[in-house]
N, C-alpha and C positions, 0 to 999 in steps of 0.2 A: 506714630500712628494717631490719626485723628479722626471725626467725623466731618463728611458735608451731603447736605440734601439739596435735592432738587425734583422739581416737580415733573409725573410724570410724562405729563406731554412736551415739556423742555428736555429730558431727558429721551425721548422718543426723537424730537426732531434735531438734537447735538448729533444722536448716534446718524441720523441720515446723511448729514454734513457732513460727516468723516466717512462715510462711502466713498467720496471722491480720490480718498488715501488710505485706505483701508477695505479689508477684509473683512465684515462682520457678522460671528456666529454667533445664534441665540438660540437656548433652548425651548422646543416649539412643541406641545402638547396636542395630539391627536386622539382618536378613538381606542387606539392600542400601544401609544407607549409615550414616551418624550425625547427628543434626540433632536442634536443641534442642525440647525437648517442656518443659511443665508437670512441677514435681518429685513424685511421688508416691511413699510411700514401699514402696508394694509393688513397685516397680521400678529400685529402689537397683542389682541386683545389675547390670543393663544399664546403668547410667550409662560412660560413658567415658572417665571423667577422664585428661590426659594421651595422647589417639588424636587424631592428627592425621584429618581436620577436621569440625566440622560443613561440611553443606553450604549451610544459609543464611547469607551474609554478614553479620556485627554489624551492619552499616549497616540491615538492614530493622528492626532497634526501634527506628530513631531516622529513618527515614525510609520511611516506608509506601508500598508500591508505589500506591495511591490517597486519598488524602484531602483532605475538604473543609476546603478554605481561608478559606472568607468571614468566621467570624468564629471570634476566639482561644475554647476551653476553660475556658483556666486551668491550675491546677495539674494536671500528670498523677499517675498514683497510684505508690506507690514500687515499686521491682523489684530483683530482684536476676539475674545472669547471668553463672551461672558455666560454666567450660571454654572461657573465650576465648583461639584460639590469637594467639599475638603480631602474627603478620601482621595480622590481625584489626584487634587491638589499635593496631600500627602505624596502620592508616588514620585511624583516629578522628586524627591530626597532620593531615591536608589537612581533611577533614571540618570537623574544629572550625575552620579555618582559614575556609571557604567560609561555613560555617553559624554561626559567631559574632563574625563581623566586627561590631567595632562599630556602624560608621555603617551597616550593612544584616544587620541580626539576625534570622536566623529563627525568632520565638516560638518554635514550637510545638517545631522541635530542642533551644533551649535548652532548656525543660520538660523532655521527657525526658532530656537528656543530667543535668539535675542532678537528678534521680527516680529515674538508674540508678546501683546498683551494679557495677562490672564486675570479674570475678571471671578473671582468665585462665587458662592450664592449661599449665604447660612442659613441651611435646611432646618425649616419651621414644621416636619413631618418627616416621618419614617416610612421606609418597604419594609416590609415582612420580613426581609434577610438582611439589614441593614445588621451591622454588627461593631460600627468604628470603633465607640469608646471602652469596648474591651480589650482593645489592641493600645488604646491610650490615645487617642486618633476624637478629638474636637469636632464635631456637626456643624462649625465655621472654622472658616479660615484666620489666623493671627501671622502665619509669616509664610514665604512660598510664591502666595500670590501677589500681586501688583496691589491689587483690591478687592473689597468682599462687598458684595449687595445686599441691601435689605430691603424690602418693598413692604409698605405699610401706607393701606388707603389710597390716596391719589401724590404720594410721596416716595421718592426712592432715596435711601441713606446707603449713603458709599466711606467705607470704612476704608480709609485710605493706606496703605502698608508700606511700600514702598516707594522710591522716588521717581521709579519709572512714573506709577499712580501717580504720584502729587502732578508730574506733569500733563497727564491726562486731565487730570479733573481741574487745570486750569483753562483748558479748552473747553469745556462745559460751558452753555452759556444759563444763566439762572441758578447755576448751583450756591450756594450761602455755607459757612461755616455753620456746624452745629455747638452751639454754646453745653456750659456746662451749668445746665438748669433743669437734667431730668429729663429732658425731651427724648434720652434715648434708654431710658430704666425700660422702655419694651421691650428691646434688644436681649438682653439680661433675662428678662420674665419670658422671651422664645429660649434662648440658647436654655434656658434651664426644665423649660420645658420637654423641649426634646432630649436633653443628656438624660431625663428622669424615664420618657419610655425606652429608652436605648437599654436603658440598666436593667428595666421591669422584664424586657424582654429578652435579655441575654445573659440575667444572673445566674445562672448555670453554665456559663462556656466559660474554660479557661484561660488564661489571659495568653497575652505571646508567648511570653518566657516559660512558661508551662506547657500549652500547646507544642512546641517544639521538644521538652523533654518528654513528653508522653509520644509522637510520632516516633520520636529516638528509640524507644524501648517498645514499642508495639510489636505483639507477637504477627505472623505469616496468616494467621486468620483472620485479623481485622483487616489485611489486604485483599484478601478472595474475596470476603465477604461481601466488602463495598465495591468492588471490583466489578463482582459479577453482573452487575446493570452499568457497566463504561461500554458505550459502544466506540470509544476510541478517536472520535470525531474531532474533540480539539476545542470546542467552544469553550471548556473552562480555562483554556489557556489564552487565546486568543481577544476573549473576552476583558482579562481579564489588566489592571491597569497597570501592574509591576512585571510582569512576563515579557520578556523581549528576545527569544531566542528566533537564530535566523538562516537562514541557508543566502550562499554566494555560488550564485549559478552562470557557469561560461556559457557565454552566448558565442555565435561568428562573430569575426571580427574584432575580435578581441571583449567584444562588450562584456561585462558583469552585473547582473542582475542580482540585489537582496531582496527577498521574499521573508515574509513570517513562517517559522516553521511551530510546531510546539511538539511536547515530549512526550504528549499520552500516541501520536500519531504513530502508527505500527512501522519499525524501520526508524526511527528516531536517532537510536546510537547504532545502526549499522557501520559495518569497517568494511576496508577491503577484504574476499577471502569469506564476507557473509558471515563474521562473527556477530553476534548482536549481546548487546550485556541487558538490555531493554526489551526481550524479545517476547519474556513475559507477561501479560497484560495483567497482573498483580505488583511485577516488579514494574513498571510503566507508571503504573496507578500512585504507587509508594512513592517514585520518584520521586515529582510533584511537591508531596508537600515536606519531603527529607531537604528540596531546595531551598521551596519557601519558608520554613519556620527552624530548620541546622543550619542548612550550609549560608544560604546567603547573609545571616546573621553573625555566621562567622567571618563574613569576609568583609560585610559592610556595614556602617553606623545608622541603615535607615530601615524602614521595616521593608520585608516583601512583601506581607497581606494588607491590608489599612480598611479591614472589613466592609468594601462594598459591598457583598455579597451577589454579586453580576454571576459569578462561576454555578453556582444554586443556581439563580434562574435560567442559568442558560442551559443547564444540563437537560440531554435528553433522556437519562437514565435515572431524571427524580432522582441524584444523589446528592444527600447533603452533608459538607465536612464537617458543619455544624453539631448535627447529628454524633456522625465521627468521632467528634474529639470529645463529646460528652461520654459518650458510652466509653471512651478510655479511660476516662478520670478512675 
């Protein structure tokens, strides 16, 4: 892992040069949110490097809210995707987990996971429900991604990680190694800046390993309770960048369609015969997070939550687990 800088308007006009072979998504700040668009360079000056978060999850370029499954593509086309925040970046450990299991491989993931770049962005600010490093979960990226950005003045430092990266950043034109003279003790004085409000603002929520044994033991009223404003809609699941459940739908002709499904949606574990175990919207609600913080811990080495905090905002029943897990303690 190393550093190199380059200046931003060399770094503006490298990225337009690799349009020619490439994909290029950047995160693009408007009047109500941030969310990755197409790079263009007349709109450089809106880019967001280092603003915590886009609102689309990483997980939609490597798993389509719809697509036809019947028969493989092939190669997907290369891309690049930069201002990914950590959290982000974190999930991609269960994902590749679920989605490139040897013995049950999912083409079409593999393809784009090895067709993308991923470029992260170490968040020099917090949202309001940002919650990473109580889950253990870094405000930048150290492994996962290709590369991690920093934007400082009319310079952008690219913290290089992997070798995909190293190859990248020798296509850069203008980019310079960064020496070891202190030029990057800012880097250091953000990342500990923002670890310090993460903490100010989360020092009452319990960590993972906690969190899951208090959902474990949660009486049937802390389910009603928060329950009772779910209108069942799905946006915390969907939203949200560890969540990958999906339906396989027969089309004519044989074709097969995956679709996003998620578990708060009514009918979720229907059977034949109209059994439902989910039928509940308490037991629905429980589900959830008996997945994220037991069971999928038991089955896997990476986290399910990596405290974005996307599921909070997207909620339309102003429900927050945050809240939740407090009042369990």
């Amino acid at each position: 892992m190393y550093y190199i800088s380059i200046k931003k308007e060399d770094w503006h006009r490298s990225l337009e040069k690799l349009l020619t072979s490439h994909d290029i998504f950047v995160p693009v700040k408007d009047e109500y949110s941030i969310d990755y668009e197409f790079f263009n360079h007349d709109h450089t000056e809106n880019i967001a490097y280092n603003t915590p978060k886009p609102a689309t999850p990483l997980k939609n370029f490597f798993l389509p809210v719809r697509e036809n499954v019947s028969s493989f593509g092939g190669k997907a086309g290369s891309r690049i995707i930069i201002g990914v925040p950590n959290c982000d970046v974190e999930a991609l450990g269960l994902l590749d987990q679920i989605y490139l299991d040897e013995d049950f491989t999912d083409p079409f993931y593999r393809e784009r996971r090895k067709s993308t770049l991923i470029i992260a962005s170490d968040c020099y600010s917090v949202n309001e429900h940002c919650h990473c490093t109580s889950y253990g979960v870094k405000p930048y990226a150290t492994d996962k991604a290709d590369i991690s950005l920093l934007s400082e003045g009319d310079e952008i430092f690219l913290r290089v990680i992997s070798e995909r990266g190293s190859e990248f950043a020798g296509q850069l034109t203008g980019a310079v190694p960064v020496g070891e003279n202190g030029k990057m003790s800012f880097a250091e004085k953000r990342h500990s800046q923002t670890e310090v409000l993460l903490a100010g603002m989360n020092r009452n929520l319990p960590d993972y390993k906690t969190t899951g044994e208090l959902v474990l033991r949660a009486n049937k009223e802390i389910w009603k309770k928060y329950s009772s404003r779910c209108v069942s809609c799905g946006a915390c699941t969907t939203i949200c960048p560890t969540c990958t459940c999906f339906l396989l739908i027969d089309r004519p002709d044989f074709e097969k369609v995956k679709q996003t499904d998620a578990c708060q949606y009514p009918g979720f574990e229907r059977v034949a015969g109209g059994e439902d175990a989910l039928f509940a919207l308490p037991d629905r609600f429980r589900n959830r997070y008996m997945c994220k913080y037991v069971w999928r811990p038991q089955k896997f080495s990476s986290l399910a939550c990596t405290g974005c905090g996307r599921c909070i905002e997207a909620c339309i029943g102003k429900i927050s687990k945050n809240e939740m897990f407090m009042e369990l303690i």
